[in-house]
C-alpha positions as CSV (number, residue, x, y, z in Angstrom):
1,X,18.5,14.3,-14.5
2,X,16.2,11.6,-14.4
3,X,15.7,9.4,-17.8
4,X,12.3,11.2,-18.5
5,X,9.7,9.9,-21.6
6,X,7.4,12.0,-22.7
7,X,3.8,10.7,-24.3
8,X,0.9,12.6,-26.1
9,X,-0.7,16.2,-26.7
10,X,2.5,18.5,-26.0
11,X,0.2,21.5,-27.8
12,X,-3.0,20.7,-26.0
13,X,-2.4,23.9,-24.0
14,X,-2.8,21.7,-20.8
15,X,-0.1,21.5,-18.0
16,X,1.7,18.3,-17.6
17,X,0.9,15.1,-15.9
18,X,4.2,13.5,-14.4
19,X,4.2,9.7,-13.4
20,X,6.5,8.9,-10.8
21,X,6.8,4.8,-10.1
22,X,7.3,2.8,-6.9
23,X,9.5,0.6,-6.0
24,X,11.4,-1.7,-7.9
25,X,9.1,0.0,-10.7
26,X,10.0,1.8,-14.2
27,X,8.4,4.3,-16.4
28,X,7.6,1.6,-18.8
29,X,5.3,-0.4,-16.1
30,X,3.0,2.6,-16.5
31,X,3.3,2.7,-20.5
32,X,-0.4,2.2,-21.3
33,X,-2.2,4.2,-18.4
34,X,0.5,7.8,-20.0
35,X,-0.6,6.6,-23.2
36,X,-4.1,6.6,-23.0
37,X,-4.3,9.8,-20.5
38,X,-2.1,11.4,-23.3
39,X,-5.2,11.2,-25.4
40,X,-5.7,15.1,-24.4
41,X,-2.9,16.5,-22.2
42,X,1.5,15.9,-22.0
43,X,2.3,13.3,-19.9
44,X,5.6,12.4,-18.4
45,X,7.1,9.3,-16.7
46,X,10.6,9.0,-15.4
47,X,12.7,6.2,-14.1
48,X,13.5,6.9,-10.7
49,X,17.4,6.9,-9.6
50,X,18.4,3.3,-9.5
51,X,15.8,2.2,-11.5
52,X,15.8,1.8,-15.5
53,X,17.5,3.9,-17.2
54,X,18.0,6.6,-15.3
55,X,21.7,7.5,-13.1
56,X,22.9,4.9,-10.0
57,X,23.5,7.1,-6.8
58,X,24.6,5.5,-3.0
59,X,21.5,8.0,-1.6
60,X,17.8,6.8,-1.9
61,X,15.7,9.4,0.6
62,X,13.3,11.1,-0.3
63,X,14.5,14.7,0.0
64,X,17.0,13.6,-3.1
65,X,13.5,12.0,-5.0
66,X,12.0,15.2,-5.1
67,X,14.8,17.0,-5.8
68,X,15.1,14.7,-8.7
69,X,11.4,15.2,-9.7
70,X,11.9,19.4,-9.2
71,X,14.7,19.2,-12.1
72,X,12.2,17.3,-14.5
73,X,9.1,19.7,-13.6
74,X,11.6,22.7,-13.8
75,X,13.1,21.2,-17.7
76,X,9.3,20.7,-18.8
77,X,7.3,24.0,-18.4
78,X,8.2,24.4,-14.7
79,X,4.3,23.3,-13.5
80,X,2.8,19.8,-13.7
81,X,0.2,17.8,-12.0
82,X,1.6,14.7,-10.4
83,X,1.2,11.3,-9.9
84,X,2.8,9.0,-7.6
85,X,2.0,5.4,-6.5
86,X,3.8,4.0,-3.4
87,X,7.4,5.0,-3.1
88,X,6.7,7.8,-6.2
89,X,3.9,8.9,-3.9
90,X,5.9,9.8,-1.1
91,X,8.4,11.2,-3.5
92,X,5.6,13.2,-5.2
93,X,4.0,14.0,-1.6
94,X,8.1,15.5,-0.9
95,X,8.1,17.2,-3.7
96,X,4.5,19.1,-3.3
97,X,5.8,20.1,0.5
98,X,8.9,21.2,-0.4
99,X,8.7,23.1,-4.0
100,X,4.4,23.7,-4.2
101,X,5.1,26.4,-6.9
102,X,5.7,23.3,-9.2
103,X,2.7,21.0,-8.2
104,X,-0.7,22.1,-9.8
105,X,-2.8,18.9,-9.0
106,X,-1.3,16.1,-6.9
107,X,-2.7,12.3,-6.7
108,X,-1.4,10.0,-4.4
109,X,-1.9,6.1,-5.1
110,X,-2.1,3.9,-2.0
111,X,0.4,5.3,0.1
112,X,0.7,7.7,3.2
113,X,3.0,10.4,4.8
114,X,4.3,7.5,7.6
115,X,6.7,5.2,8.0
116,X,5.9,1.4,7.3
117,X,7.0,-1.1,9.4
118,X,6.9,-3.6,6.4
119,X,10.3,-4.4,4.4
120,X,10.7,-5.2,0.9
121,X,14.7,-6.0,1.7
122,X,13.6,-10.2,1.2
123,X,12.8,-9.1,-3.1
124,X,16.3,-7.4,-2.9
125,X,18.1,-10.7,-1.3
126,X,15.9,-12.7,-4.2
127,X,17.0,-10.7,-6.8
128,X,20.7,-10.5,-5.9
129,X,20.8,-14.0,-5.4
130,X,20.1,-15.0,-8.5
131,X,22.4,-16.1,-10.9
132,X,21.9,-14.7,-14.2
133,X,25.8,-16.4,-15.8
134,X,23.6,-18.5,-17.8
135,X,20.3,-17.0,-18.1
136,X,18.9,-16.7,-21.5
137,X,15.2,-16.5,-21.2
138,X,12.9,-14.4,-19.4
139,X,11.5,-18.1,-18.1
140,X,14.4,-19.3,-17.0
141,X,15.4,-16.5,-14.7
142,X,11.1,-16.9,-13.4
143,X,11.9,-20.6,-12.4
144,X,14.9,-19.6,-10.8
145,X,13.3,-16.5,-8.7
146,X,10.1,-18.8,-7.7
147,X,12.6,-20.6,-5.4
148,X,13.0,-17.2,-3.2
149,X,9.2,-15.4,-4.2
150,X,6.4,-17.7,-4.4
151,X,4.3,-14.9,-6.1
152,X,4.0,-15.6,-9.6
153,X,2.5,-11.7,-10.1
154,X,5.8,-10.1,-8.3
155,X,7.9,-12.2,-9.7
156,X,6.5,-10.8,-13.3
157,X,6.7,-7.8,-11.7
158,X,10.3,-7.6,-10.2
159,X,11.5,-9.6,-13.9
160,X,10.2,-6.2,-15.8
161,X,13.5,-5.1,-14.7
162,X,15.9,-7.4,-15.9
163,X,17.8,-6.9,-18.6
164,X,18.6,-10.2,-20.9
165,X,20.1,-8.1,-23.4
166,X,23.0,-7.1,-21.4
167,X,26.4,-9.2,-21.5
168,X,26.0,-10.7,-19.4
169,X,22.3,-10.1,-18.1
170,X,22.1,-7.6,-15.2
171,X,19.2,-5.8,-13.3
172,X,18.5,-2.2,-13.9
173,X,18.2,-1.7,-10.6
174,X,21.4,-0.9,-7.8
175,X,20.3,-3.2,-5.7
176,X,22.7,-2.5,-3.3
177,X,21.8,1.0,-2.8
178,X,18.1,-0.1,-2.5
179,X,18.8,-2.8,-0.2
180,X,21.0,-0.4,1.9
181,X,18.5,2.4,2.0
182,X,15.7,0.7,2.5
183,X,14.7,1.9,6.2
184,X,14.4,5.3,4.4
185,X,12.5,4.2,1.7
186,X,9.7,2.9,3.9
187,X,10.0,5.4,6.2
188,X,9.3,9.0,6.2
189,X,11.5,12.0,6.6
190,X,11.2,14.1,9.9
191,X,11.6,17.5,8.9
192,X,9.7,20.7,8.7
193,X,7.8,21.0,5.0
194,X,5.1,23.0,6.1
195,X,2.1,22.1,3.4
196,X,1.1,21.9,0.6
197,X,-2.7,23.3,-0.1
198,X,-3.3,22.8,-3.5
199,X,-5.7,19.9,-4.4
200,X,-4.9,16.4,-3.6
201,X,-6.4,12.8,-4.2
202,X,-5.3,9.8,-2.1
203,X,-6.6,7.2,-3.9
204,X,-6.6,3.5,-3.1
205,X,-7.4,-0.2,-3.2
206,X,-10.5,-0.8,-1.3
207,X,-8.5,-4.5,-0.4
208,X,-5.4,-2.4,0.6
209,X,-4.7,-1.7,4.4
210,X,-1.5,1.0,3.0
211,X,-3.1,3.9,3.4
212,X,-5.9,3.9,7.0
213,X,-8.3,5.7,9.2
214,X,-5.5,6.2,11.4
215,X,-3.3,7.7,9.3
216,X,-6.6,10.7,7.8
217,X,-5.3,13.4,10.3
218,X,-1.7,13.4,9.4
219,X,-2.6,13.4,5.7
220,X,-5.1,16.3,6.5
221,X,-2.5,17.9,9.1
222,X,0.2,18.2,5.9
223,X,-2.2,18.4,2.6
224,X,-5.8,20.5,4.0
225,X,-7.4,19.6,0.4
226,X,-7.2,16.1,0.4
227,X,-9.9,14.4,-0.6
228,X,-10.3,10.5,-0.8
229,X,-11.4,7.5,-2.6
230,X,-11.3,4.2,-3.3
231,X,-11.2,1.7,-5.9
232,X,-13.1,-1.8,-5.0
233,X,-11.7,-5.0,-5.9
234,X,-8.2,-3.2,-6.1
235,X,-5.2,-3.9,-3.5
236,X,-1.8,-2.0,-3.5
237,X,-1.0,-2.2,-7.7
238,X,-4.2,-0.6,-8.2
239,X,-3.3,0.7,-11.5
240,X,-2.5,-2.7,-12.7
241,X,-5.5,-4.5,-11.2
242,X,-8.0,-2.0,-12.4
243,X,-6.7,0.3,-14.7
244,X,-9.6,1.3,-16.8
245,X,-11.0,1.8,-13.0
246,X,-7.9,4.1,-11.7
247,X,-7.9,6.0,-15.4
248,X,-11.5,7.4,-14.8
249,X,-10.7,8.4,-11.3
250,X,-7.6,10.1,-12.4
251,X,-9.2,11.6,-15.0
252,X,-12.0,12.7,-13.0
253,X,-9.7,14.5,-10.5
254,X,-8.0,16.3,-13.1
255,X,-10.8,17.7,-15.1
């Protein structure tokens, strides 16, 4: 079972809104946007497997993701809407094709049903490259990753999971697994899963080239309801660039 936090209004009558995170990602980098949707509904946010807190496992497809996901829905009222952002969206997207009598509502943010021809192995390498023997301080361990990511932002980001409380410090992420698995995680299964025609919302950064005109008929070909939009000013972390932006256009598609 996936570790699985649960935020807000569990007597509002309302089904549940799952958050699933993206890569490299935890529940707890989507801590404000649960908390403030849970003004009026249940939400729940997991840590994915081999990330946070939740159990380390040698397979990272997304067959097992959704899987994963299906035993949370299943343990929390056995319907939810859901909510995915890059890797989670595909997860989420697995999960609507495969078991749709647990999906109500899906929204998926800035990603597509197709493989990417992109790699995030080069963060992996960064990560296990550092040495943490001596690393005290959340700054220390930045200098030290700036000379492999020049990104300050990603670097903040990819820090979120370390863990400086640990003796020694360690990542909360199998890296090996990820780093190992990684042509499946930006990739996407071949395998019948019919569809899923509930309703759907890709939304995405207007300044994000993830999810493109090209790719509209195999989205429509799997999910027939899927409707569109865009947030301006926002690239791939959407949800962290605008958030007030992508809360109103979540809540909008839910109500």
């Amino acid at each position: 079972m996936l570790k699985t936090y649960s935020h807000g209004a569990g007597s509002s009558g309302r089904l549940p809104l799952l958050i699933v995170h993206g890569l490299f990602g935890s529940a707890r980098n989507w801590g404000v946007i649960a908390t403030r949707l849970a003004a009026d509904r249940p939400v729940l946010s997991v840590d994915m497997r081999n990330h946070g807190a939740s159990a380390w496992s040698d397979r990272h497809r997304y067959p097992e993701m959704a899987a994963d996901l299906a035993e949370v829905i299943a343990t929390h009222g056995g319907r939810a809407d859901v909510l995915g952002h890059s890797m989670g969206g595909k997860a989420a997207m697995m999960l609507a094709l495969t078991r749709p009598d647990l999906v109500h509502r899906l929204i998926v943010a800035d990603i597509a049903p197709v493989p990417y021809g992109h790699t995030q192995a080069h963060l992996v390498a960064a990560m296990q490259a550092l040495d943490l023997s001596g690393v005290t301080r959340r700054g220390q361990a930045d200098r030290a990753l700036s000379a492999h990511v020049e990104d300050r932002a990603v670097r903040a980001f990819l820090l979120q999971s370390l863990d400086l409380k640990a003796s020694p410090p360690r990542w909360r992420l199998n890296l090996d697994a990820l780093a190992a698995e990684m042509p499946h995680i930006l990739g996407w299964p071949e395998m019948e899963t019919g569809t899923f025609n509930g309703p759907v919302l890709f939304l995405s950064g207007a300044a994000s080239d993830y999810v493109r005109a090209e790719h509209r008929a195999r989205i429509k070909a799997l999910f027939p309801a899927a409707r569109f939009a865009r947030i301006p000013g926002a690239g791939h972390w959407l949800h962290a660039e605008k958030p007030r932006e992508f809360e109103a256009a979540v809540r909008a598609f839910l109500a």
